[in-house]
N, C-alpha and C positions, 0 to 999 in steps of 0.2 A: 495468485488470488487467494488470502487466507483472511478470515476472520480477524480481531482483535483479540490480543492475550487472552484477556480474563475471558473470552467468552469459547474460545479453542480448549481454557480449563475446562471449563463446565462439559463440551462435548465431548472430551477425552475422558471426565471422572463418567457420564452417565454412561459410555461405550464398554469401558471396564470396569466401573462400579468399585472403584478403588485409588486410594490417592496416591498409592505406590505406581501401583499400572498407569495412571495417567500421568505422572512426573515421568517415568523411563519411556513412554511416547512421544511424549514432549520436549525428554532432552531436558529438563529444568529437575530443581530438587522439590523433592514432598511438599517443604513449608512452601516455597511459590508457589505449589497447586494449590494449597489450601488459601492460601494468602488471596490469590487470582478470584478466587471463589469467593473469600470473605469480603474482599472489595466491590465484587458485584454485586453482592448481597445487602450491603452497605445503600449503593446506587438505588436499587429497587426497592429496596424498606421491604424487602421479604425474604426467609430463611429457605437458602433451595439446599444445602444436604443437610439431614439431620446428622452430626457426628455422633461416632462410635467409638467404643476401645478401640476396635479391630475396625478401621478403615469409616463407611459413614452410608448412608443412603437417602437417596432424592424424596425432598416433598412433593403434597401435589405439586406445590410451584415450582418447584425445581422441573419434575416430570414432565410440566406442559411445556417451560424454557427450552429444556434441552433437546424433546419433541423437535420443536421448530429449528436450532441450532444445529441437528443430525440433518435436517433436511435442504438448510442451507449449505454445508457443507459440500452436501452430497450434489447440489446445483452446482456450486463452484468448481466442483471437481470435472464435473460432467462439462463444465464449459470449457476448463483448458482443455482435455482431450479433444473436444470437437475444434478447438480454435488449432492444435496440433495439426490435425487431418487437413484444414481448410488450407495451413500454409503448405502443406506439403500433400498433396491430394494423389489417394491411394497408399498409401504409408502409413506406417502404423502399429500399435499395439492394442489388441483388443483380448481384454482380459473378461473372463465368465467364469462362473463359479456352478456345479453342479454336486447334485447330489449321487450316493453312492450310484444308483439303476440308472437314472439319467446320464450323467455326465458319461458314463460306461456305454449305457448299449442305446441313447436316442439322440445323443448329439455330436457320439463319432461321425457317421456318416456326413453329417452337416458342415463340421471341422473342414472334415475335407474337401468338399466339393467350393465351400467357403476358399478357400484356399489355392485352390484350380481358378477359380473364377477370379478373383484378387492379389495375385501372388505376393507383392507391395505390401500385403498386410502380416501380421502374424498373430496366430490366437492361441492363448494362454490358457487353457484350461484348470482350474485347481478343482479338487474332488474333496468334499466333505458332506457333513450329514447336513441333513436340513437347516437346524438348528445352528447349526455351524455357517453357515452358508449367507444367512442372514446376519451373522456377526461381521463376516469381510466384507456384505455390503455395507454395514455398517461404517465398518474403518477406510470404505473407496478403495478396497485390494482390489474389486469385482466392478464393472459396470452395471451387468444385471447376472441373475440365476435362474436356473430351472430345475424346480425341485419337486417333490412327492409331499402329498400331503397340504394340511392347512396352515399357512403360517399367518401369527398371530403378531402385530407390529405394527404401532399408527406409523409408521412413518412410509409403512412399504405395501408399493402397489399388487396384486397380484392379476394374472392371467389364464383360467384353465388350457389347457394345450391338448391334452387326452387323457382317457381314465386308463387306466390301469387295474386288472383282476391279481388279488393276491394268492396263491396257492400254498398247500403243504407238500413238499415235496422228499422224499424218502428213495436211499439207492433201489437198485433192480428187483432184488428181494422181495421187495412188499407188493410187487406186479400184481394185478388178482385178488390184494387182498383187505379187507376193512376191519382195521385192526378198532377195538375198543376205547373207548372214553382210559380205562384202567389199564391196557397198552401203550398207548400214545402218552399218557402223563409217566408210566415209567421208564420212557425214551429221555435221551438228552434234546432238548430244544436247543436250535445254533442261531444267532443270530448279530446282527450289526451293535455297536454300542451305542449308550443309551446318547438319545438327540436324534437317530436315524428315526423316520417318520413309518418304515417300515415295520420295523419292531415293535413301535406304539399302536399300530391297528391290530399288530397280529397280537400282542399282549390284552388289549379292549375285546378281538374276540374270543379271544380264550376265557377270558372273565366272562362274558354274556354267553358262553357255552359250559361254562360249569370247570374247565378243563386244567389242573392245576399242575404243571409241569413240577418235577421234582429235583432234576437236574437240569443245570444251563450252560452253555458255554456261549462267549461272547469274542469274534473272529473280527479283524479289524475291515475286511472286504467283501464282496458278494462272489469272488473269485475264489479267494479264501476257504469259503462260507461250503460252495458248491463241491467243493474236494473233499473237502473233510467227509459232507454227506456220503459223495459217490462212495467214499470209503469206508462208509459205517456206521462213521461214527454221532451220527443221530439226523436228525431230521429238521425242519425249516423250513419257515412260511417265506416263499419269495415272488418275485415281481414277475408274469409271467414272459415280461420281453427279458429278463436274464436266465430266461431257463432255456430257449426255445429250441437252442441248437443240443442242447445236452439231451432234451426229451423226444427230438428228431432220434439223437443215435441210439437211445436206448439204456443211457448212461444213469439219468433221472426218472423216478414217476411221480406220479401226483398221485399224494392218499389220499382216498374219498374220506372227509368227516363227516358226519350230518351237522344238517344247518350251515355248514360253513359256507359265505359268501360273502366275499371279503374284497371291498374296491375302494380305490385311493384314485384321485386326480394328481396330475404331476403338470405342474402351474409353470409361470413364467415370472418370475420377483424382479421390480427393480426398487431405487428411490421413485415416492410420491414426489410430482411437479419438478423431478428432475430429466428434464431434455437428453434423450438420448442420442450418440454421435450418430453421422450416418454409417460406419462401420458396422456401429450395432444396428441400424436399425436394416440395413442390406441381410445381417446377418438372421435378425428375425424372421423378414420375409422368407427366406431359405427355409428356417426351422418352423414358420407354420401352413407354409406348402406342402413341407414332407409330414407334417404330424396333424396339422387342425382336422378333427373331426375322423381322426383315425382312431382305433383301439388296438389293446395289445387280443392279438389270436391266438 
C-alpha cells in the first residue's frame, strides 16, 4: 500500500529536506525527485519547495501538503502491520523507538515481560535522542516512541506517561559539599549530544540560573555519561530513574545548586489519526500500568 510517485516525492523531499536524501530513499535519481515535484506543482497551480543552490525548502504550501502526506503514509504503514498480525495472530515485529533514559531504564522492564506474555512477538528497540526519534517516526522505522521532553510536530500525537526530576550529579567526593556558582562553571559539564531533551532543560536552567559552564564534553550515552562522572571527570544533570542504582551504592551524589529544580515529562509519540496494531496497543497497556501516574524517586 503506497502512495503515488509524485506524491512519495514530496513526503521523502519534506522527511529529509533534501533532494539528494529523497532520490537515494527512493531508489530514483535527483532530477525525477525534482521532476515528481515539479509535476505536482504543475497539478495544483502552487509552488511547494522553493529551490535553492544547495538543495530547496517547503512553502507554506508545500508545508501543509506534506503535513497531510507524512500522516498518510504513516496510516498506510500502520495498516499493513496490523493487516500482518491479523493473518497471522500473535506473530510479529513490533518496532519502538525510545529515547536515551527511556528506552534504557523505563521500557526494559516492559520489553520483557511484553515478551513473556507474547512470545510469537518480537520487539525491536532502537535508542535515540528525542529529536531523533521523531525522524524514524517519521520515516515508519518506529510504530510509536517514548520519549523525554516536548516534542514539537503537527503531525505527531503525544501522551504524558510520567514526570521525571532532573539532577546534578558529581562522583563521591562532593558528598557534604555545595560547591559555588564559580565552582560548578569551572567543572567540565558531560552531557548527551545535542537533540537529546535532557541536555536542553539542563542548558535552559543553567541560563535562568546565571551558571555558565566553561568546559563541555559531549558522551554519546547515559552509561557512558555516568563513568566518566564516577571517574572525575566532571559532573552532569541526569534523569533521576538513570541514576538510582549508582546513588543506592554510593557510586554518585547529587550536588545541591540553589534554585535548581528541574523536571521534564517523558511522553508516549505516535503518528496523528494513525491506528495503532494491537501488538502495540497490548504493549501500551503493559507500559501504562507499570508507569501512569508514577514518578521517578
Amino acid at each position: 500500500m503506497r502512495l503515488e510517485a509524485r506524491l512519495r516525492a514530496l513526503a521523502a523531499f519534506a522527511r529529509l529536506r533534501s533532494f539528494s536524501g529523497a532520490a537515494q530513499e527512493l531508489r530514483i535519481s535527483q532530477p525525477a525527485v525534482s521532476k515528481h515535484i515539479a509535476d505536482l506543482e504543475d497539478e495544483i497551480g502552487a509552488v511547494l519547495v522553493e529551490r535553492q543552490a544547495r538543495g530547496g525548502a517547503l512553502t507554506p504550501a508545500g508545508e501543509f501538503l506534506a503535513n497531510h502526506l507524512l500522516r498518510a503514509e504513516a496510516i498506510l504503514a500502520q495498516a499493513a502491520r496490523g493487516l500482518s498480525e491479523f493473518s497471522k495472530p500473535g506473530s510479529g515485529v513490533l518496532t519502538i523507538v525510545g529515547s536515551g533514559n527511556t528506552g534504557t531504564y523505563l521500557l526494559t522492564d516492559v520489553i520483557a515481560e511484553f515478551q513473556q506474555r507474547y512470545p510469537g512477538m518480537r520487539v525491536v528497540l532502537e535508542l535515540a535522542t528525542s529529536a531523533k526519534a521523531v525522524e524514524l517516526l517519521r520515516g515508519h522505522r518506529a510504530e510509536f516512541g517514548v520519549v523525554g521532553g516536548f516534542v514539537a510536530a503537527p503531525e505527531i500525537e503525544a501522551e504524558p506517561l510520567v514526570e521525571d526530576e532532573i539532577v546534578i550529579v558529581g562522583p563521591p567526593q562532593f558528598r557534604g559539599r555545595k560547591p559555588t556558582r564559580e565552582e560548578l562553571e569551572a567543572l567540565t559539564w558531560i552531557s548527551r549530544e545535542e537533540g537529546s531533551s535532557t541536555r536542553l532543560v539542563v542548558e535552559a536552567a543553567c541560563v535562568d540560573l546565571g551558571i555558565t559552564p566553561k568546559r563541555r564534553l559531549e558522551l554519546p550515552s547515559w552509561e557512558a555519561i555516568k563513568i566518566a562522572v564516577r571517574h572525575g571527570y566532571g559532573i552532569a544533570g541526569c534523569s533521576r530513574f538513570a541514576i538510582q542504582d549508582e546513588l543506592q551504592a554510593g557510586a554518585l551524589v547529587i550536588i545541591p545548586v540553589p534554585y535548581w529544580k528541574v523536571r521534564k515529562t517523558m511522553s508516549i509519540i505516535w503518528f496523528r489519526d494513525a491506528a495503532l496494531t494491537p501488538s502495540a496497543q497490548q504493549f501500551l497497556n503493559l507500559l501504562r500500568t507499570r508507569w501512569a501516574g508514577d514518578e521517578a524517586r
